[in-house]
PyMOL Python script that loads the backbone (N, CA, C, O; Angstrom):
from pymol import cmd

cmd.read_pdbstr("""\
ATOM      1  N   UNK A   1    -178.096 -78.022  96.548  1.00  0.00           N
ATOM      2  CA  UNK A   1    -179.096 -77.184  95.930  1.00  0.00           C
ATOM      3  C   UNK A   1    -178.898 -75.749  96.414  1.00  0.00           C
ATOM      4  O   UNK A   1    -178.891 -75.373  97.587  1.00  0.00           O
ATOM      5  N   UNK A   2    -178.727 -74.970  95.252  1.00  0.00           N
ATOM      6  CA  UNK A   2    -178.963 -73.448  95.877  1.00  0.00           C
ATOM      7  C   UNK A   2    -179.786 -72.915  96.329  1.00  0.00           C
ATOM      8  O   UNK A   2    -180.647 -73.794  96.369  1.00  0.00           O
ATOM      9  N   UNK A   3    -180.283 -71.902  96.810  1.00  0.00           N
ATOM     10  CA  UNK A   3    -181.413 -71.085  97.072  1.00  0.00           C
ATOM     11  C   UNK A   3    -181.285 -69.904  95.881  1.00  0.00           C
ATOM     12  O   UNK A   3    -180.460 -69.002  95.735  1.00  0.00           O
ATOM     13  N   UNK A   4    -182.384 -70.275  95.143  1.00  0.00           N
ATOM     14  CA  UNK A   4    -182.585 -69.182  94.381  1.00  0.00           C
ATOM     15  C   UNK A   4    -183.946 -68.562  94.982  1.00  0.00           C
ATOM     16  O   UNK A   4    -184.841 -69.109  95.626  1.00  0.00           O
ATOM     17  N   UNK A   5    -183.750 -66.855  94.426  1.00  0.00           N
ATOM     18  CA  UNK A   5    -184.663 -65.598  95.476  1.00  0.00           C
ATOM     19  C   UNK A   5    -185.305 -65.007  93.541  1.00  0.00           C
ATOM     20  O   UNK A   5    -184.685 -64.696  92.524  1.00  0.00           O
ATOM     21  N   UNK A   6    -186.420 -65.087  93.797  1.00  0.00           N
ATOM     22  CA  UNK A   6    -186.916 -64.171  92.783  1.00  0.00           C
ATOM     23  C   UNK A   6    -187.055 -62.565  93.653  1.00  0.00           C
ATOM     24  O   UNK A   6    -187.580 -62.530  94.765  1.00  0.00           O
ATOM     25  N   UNK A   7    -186.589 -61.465  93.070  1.00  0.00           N
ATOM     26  CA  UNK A   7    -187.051 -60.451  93.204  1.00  0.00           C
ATOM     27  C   UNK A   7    -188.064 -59.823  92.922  1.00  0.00           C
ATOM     28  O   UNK A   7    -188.578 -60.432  91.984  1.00  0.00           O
ATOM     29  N   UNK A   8    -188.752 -58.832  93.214  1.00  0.00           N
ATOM     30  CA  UNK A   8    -189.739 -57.831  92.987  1.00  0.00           C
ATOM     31  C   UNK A   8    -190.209 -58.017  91.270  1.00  0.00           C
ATOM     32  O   UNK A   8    -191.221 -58.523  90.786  1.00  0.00           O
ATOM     33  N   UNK A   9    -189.001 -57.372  90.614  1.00  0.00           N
ATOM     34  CA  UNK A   9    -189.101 -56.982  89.178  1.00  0.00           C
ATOM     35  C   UNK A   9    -189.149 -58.856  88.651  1.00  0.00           C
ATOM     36  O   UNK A   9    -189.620 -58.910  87.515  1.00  0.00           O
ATOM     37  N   UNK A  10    -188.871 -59.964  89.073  1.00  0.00           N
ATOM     38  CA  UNK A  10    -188.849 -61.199  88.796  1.00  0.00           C
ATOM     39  C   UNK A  10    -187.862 -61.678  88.432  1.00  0.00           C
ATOM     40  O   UNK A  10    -187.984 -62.879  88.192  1.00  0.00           O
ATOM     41  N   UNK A  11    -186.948 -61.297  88.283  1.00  0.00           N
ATOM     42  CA  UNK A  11    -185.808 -61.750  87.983  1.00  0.00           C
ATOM     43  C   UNK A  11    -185.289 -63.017  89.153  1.00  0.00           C
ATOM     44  O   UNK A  11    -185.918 -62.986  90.211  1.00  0.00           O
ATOM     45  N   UNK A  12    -184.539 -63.769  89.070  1.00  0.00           N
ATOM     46  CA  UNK A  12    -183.959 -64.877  89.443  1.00  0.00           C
ATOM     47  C   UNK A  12    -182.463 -64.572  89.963  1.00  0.00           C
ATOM     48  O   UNK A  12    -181.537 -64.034  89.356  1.00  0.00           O
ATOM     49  N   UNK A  13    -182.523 -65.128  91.394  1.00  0.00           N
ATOM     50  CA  UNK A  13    -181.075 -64.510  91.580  1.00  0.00           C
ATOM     51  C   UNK A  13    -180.781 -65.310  92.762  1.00  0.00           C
ATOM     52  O   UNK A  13    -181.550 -65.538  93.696  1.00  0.00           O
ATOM     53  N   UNK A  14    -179.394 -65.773  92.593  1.00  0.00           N
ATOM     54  CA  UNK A  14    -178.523 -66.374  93.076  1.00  0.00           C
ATOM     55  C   UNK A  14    -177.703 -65.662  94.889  1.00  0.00           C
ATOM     56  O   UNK A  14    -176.533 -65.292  94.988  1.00  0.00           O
ATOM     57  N   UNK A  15    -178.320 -65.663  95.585  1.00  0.00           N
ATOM     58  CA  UNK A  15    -177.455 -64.620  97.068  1.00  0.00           C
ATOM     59  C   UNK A  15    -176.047 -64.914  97.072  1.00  0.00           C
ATOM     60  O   UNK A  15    -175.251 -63.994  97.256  1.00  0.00           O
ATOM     61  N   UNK A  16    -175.455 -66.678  96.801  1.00  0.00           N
ATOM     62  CA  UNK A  16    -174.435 -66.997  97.401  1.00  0.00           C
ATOM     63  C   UNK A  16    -173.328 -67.026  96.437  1.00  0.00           C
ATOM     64  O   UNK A  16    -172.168 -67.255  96.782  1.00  0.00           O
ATOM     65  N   UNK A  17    -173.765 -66.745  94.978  1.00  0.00           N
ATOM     66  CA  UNK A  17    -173.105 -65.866  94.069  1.00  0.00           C
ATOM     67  C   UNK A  17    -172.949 -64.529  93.733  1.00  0.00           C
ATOM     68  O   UNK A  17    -172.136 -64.047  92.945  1.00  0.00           O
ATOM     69  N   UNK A  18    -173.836 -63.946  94.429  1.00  0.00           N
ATOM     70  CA  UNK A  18    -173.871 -62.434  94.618  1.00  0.00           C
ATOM     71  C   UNK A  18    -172.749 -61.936  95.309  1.00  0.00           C
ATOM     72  O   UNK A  18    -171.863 -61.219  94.844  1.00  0.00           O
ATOM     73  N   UNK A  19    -172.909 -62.602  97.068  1.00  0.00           N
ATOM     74  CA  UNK A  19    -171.788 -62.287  97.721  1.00  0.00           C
ATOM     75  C   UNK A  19    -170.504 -63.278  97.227  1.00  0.00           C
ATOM     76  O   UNK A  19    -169.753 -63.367  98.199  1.00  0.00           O
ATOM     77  N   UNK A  20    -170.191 -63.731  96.565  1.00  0.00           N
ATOM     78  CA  UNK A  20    -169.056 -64.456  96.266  1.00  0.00           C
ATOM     79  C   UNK A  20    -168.307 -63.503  95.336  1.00  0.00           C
ATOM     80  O   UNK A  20    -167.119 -63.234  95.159  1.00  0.00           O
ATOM     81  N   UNK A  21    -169.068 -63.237  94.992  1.00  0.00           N
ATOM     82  CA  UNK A  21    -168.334 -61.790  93.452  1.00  0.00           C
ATOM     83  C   UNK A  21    -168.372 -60.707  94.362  1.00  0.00           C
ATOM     84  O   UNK A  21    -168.488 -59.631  93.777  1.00  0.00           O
ATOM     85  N   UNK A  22    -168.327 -60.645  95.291  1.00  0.00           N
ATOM     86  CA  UNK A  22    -168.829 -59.127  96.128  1.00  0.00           C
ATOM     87  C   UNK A  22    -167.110 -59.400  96.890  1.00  0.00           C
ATOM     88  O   UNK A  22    -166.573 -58.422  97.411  1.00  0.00           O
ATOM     89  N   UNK A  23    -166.493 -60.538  96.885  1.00  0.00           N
ATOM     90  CA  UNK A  23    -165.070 -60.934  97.715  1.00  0.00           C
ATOM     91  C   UNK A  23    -163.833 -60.606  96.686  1.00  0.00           C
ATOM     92  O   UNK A  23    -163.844 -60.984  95.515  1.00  0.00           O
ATOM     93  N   UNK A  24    -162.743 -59.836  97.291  1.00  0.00           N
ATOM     94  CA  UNK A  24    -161.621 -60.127  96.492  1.00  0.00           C
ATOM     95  C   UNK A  24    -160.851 -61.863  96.724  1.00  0.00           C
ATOM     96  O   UNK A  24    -160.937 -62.623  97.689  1.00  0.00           O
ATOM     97  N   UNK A  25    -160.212 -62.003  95.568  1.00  0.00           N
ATOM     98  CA  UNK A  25    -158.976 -62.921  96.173  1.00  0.00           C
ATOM     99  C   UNK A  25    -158.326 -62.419  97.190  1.00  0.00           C
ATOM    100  O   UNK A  25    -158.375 -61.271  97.630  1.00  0.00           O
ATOM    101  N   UNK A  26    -157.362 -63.835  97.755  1.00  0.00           N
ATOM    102  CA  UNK A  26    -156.979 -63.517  98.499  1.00  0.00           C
ATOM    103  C   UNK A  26    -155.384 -63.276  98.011  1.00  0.00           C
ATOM    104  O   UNK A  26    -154.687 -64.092  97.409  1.00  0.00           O
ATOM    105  N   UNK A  27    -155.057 -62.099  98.387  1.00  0.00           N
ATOM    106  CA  UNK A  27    -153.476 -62.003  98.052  1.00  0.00           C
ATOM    107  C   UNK A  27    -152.530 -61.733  99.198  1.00  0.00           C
ATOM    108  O   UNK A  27    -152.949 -61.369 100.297  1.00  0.00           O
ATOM    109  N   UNK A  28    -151.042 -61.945  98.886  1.00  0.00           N
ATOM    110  CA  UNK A  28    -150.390 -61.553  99.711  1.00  0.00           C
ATOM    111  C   UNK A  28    -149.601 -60.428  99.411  1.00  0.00           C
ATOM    112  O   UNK A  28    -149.267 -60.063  98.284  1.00  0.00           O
ATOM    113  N   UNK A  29    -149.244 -59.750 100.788  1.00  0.00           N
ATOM    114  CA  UNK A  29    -148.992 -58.284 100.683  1.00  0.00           C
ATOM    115  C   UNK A  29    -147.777 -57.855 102.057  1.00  0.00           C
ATOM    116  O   UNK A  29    -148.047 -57.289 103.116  1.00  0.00           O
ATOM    117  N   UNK A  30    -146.846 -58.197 101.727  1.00  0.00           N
ATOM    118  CA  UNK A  30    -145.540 -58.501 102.674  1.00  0.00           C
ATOM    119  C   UNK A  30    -145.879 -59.224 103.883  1.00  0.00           C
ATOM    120  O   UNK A  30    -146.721 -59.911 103.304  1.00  0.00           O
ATOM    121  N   UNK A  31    -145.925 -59.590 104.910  1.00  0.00           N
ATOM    122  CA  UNK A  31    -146.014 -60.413 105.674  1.00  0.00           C
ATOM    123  C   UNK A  31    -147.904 -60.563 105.844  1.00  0.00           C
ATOM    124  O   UNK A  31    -148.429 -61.450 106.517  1.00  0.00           O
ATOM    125  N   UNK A  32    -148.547 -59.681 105.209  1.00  0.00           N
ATOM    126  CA  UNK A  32    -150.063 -60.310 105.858  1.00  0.00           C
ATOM    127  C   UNK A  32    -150.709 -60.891 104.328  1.00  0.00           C
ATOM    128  O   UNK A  32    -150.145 -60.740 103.245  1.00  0.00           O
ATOM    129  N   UNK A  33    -151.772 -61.451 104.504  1.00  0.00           N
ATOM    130  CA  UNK A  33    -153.001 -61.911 103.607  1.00  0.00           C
ATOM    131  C   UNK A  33    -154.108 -61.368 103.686  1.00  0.00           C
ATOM    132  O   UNK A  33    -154.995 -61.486 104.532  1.00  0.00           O
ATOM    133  N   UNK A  34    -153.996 -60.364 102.179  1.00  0.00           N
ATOM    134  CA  UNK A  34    -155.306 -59.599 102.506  1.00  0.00           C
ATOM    135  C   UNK A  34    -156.478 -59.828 101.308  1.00  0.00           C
ATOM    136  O   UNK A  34    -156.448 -60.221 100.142  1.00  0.00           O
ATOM    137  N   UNK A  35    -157.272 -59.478 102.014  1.00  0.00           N
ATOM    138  CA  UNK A  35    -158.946 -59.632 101.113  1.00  0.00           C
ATOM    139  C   UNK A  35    -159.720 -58.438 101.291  1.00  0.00           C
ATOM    140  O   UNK A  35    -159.426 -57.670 102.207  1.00  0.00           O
ATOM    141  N   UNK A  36    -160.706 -58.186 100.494  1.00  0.00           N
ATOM    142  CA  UNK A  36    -161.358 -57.186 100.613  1.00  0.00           C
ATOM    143  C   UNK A  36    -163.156 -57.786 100.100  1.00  0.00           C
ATOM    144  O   UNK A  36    -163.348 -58.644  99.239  1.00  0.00           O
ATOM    145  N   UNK A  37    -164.422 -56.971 100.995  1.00  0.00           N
ATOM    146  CA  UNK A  37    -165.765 -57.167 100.701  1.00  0.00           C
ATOM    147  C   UNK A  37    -166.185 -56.092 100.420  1.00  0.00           C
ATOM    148  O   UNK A  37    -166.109 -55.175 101.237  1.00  0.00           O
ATOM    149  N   UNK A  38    -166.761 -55.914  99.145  1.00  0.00           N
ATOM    150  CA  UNK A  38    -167.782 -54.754  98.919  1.00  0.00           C
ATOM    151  C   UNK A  38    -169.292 -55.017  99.703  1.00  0.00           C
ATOM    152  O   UNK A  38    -169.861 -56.068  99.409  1.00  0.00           O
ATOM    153  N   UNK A  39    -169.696 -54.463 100.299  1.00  0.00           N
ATOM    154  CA  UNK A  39    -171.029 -54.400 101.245  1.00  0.00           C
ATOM    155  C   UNK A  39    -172.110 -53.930 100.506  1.00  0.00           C
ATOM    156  O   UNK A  39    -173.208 -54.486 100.461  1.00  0.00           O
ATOM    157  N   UNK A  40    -171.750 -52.738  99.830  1.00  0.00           N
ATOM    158  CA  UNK A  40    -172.406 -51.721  99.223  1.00  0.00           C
ATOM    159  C   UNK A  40    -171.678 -50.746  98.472  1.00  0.00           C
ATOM    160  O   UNK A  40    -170.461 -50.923  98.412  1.00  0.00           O
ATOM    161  N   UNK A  41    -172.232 -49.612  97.802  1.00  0.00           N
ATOM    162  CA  UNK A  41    -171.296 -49.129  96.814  1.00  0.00           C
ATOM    163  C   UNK A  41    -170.350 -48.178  97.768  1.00  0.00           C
ATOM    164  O   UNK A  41    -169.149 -48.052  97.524  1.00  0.00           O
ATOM    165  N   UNK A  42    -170.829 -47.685  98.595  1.00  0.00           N
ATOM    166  CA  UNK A  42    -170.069 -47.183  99.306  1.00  0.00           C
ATOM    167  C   UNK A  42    -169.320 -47.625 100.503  1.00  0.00           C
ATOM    168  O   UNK A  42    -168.265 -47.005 100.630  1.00  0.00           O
ATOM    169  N   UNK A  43    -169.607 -48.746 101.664  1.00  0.00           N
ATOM    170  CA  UNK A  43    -169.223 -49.397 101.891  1.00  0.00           C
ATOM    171  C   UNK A  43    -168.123 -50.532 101.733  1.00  0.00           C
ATOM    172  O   UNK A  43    -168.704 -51.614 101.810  1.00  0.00           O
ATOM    173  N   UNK A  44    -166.807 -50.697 101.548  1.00  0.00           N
ATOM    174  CA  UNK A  44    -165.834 -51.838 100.867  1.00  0.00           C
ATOM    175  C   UNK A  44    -164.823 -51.930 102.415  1.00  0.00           C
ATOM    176  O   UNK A  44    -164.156 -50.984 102.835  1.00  0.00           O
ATOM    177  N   UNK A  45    -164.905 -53.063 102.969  1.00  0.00           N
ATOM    178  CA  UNK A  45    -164.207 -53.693 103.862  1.00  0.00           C
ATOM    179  C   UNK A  45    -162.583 -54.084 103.913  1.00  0.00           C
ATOM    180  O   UNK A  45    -162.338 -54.465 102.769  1.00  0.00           O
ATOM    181  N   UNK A  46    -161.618 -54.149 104.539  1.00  0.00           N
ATOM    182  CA  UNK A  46    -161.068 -54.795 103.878  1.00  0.00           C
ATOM    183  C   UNK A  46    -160.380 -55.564 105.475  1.00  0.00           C
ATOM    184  O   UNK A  46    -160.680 -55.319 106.644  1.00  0.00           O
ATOM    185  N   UNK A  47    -159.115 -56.801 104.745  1.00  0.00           N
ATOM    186  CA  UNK A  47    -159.232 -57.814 105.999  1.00  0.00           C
ATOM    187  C   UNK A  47    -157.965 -58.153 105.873  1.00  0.00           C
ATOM    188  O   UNK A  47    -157.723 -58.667 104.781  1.00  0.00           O
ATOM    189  N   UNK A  48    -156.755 -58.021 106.836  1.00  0.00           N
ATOM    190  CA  UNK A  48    -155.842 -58.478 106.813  1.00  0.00           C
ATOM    191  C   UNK A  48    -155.396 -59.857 107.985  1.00  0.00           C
ATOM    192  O   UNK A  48    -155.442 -59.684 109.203  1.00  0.00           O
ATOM    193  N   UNK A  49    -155.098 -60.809 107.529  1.00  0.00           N
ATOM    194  CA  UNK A  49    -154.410 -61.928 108.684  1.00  0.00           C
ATOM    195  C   UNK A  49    -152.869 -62.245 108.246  1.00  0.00           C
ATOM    196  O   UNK A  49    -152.489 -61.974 107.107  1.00  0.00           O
ATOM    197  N   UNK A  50    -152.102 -62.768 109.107  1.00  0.00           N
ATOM    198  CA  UNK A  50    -150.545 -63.284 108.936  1.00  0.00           C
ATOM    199  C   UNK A  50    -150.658 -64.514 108.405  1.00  0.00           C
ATOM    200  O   UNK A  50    -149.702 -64.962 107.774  1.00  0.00           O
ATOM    201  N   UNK A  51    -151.822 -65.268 108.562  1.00  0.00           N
ATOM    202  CA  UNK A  51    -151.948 -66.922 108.586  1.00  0.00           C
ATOM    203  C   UNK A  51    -153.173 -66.803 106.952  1.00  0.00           C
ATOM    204  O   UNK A  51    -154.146 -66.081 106.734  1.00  0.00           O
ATOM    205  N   UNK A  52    -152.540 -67.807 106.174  1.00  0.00           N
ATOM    206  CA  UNK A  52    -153.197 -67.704 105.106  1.00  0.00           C
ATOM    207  C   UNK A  52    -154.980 -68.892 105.195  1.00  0.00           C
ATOM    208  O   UNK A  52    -156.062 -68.860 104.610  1.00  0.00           O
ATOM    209  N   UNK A  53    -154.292 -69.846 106.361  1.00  0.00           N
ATOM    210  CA  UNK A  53    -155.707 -70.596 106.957  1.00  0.00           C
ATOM    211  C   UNK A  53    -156.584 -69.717 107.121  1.00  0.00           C
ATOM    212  O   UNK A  53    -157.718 -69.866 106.667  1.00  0.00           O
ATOM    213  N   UNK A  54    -156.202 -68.617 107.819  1.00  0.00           N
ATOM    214  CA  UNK A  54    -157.034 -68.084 108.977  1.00  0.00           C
ATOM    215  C   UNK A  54    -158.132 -66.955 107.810  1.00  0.00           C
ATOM    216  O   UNK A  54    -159.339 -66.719 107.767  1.00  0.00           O
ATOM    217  N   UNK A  55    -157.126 -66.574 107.133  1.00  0.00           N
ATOM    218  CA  UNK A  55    -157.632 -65.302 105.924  1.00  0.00           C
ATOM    219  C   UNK A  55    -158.812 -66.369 105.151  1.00  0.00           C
ATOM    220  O   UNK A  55    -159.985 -66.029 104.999  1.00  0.00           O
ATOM    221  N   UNK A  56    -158.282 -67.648 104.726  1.00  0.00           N
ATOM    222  CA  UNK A  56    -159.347 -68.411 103.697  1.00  0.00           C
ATOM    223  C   UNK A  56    -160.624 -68.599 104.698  1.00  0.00           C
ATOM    224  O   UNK A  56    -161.765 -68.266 104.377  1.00  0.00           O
ATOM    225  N   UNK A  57    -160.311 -69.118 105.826  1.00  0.00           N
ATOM    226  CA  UNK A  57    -161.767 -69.309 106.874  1.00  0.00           C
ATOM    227  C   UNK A  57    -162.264 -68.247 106.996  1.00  0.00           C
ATOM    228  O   UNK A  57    -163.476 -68.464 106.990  1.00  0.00           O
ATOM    229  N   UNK A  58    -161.961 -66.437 107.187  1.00  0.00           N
ATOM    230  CA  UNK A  58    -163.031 -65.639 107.249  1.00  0.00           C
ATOM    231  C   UNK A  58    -163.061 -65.327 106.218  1.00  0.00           C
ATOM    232  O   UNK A  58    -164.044 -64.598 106.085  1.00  0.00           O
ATOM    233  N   UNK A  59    -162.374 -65.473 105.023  1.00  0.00           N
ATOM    234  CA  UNK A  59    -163.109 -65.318 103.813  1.00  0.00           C
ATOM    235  C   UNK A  59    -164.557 -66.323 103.541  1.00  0.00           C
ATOM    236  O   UNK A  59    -165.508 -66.122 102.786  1.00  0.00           O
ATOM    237  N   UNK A  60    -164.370 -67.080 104.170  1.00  0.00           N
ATOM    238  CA  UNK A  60    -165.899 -68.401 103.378  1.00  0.00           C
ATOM    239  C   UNK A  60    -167.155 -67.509 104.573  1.00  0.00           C
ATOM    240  O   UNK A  60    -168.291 -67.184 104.229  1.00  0.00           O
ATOM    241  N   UNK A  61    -166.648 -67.311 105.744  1.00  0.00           N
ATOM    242  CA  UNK A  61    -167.509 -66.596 106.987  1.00  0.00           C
ATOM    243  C   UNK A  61    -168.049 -65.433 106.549  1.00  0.00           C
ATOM    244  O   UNK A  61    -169.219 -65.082 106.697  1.00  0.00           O
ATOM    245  N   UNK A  62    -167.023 -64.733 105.911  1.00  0.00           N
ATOM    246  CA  UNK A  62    -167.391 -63.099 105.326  1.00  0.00           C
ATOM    247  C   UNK A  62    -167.985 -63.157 104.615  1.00  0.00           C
ATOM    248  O   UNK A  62    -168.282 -62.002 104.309  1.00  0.00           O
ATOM    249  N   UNK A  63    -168.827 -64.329 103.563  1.00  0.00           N
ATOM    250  CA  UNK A  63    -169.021 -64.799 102.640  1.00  0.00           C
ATOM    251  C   UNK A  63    -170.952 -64.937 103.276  1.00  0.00           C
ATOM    252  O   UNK A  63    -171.927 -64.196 103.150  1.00  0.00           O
ATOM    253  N   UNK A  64    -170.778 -65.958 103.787  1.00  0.00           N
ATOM    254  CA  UNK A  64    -171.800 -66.322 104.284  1.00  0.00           C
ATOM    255  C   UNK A  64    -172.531 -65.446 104.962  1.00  0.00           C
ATOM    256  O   UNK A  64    -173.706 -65.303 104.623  1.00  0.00           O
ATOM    257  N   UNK A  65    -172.202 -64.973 105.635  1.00  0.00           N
ATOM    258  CA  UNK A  65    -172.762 -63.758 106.227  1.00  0.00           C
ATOM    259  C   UNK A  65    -173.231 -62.273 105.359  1.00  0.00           C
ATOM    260  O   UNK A  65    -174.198 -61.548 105.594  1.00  0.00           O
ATOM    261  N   UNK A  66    -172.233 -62.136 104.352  1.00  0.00           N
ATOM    262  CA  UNK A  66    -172.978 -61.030 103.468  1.00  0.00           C
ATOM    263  C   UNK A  66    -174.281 -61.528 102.045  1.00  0.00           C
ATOM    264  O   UNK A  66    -174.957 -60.870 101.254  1.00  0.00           O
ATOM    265  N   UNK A  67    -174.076 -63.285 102.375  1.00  0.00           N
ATOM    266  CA  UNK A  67    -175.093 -64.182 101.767  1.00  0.00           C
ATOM    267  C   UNK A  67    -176.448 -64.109 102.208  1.00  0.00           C
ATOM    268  O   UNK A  67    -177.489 -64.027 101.556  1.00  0.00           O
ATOM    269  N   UNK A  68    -176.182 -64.166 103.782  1.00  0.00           N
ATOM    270  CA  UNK A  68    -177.760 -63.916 104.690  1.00  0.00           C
ATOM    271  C   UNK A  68    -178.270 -62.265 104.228  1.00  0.00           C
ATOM    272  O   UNK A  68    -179.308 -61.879 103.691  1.00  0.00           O
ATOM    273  N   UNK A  69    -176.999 -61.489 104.714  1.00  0.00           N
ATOM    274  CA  UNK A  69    -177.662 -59.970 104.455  1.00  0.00           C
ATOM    275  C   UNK A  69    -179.012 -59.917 102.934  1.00  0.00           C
ATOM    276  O   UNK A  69    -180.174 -59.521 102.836  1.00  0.00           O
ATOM    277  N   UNK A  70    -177.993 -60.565 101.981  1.00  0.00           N
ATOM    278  CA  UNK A  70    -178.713 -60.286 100.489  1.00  0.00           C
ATOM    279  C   UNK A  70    -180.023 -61.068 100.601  1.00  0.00           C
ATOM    280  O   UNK A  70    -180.978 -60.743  99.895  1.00  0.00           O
ATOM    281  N   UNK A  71    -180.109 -62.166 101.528  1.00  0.00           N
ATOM    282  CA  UNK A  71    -181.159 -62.962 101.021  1.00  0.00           C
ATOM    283  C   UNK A  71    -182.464 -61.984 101.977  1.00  0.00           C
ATOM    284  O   UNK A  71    -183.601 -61.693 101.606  1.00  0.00           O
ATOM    285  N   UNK A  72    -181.764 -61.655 103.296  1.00  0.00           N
ATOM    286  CA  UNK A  72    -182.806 -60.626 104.009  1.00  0.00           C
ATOM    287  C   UNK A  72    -183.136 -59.336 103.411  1.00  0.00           C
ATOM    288  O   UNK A  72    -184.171 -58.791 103.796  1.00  0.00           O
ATOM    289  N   UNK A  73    -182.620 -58.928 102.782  1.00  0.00           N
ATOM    290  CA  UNK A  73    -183.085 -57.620 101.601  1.00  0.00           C
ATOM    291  C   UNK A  73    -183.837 -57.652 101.093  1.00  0.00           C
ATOM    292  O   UNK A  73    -184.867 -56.983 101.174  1.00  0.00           O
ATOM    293  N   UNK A  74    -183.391 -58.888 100.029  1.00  0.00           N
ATOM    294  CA  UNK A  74    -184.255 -59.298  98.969  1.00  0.00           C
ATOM    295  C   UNK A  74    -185.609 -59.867  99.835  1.00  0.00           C
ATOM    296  O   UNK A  74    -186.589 -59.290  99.363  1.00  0.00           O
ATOM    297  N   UNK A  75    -185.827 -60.357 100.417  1.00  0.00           N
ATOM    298  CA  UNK A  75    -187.142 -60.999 101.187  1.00  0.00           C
ATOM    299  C   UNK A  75    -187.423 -59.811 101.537  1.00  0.00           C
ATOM    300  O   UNK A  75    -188.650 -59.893 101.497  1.00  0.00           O
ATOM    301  N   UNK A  76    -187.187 -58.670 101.880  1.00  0.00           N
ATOM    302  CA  UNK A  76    -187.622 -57.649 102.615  1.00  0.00           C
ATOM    303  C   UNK A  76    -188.336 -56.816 101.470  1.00  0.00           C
ATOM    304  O   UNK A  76    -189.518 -56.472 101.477  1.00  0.00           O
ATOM    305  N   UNK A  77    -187.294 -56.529 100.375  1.00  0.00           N
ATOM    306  CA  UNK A  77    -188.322 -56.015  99.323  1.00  0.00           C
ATOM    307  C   UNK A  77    -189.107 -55.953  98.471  1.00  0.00           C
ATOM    308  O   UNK A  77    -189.563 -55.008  97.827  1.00  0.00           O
ATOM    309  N   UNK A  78    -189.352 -57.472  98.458  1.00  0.00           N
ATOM    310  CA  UNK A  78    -190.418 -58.644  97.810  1.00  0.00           C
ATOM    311  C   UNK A  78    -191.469 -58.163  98.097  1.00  0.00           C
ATOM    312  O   UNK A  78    -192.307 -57.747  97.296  1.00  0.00           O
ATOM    313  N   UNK A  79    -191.586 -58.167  99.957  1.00  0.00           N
ATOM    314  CA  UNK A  79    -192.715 -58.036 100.450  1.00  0.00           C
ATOM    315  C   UNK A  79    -193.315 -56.821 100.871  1.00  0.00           C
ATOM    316  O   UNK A  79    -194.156 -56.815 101.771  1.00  0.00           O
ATOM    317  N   UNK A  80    -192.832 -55.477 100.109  1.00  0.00           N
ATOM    318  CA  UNK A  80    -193.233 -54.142 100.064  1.00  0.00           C
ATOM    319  C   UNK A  80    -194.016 -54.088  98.912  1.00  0.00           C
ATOM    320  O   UNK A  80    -194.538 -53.027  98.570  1.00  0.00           O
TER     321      UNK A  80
END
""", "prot")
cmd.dss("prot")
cmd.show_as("cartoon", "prot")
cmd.util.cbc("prot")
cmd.orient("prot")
């Protein structure tokens, strides 16, 4: 089951699809594996590893974690 977050304006919204579209693929780019996270519009991360394990595990981590951020926002501006 997901967690769906109604916002302010009511709309219905998904966090762990939010940050999932917020991730690049992962590509390779001469010897490393890189990814990139948009945070914010100005904000964009980006993540290089040698090991393509290692790139997919902080990709699902980088994931989850910019999942909590959205869901603490959104709870935050619900309740203004």
């Amino acid at each position: 089951m997901t967690n769906i977050i109604e916002t302010k304006f009511g709309a219905l919204v998904s966090p762990n699809k939010i940050a999932s579209g917020s991730a690049s693929t992962i590509k390779k780019s001469g010897a490393f594996y890189n990814f990139s996270i948009r945070i914010s519009n100005e904000d964009i991360r980006e993540y290089s590893f040698t090991d393509l394990a290692r790139a997919e595990y902080m990709r699902r981590i980088m994931i989850g974690h910019l999942e909590e951020k959205i869901k603490k926002e959104l709870k935050i501006s619900k309740n203004k």
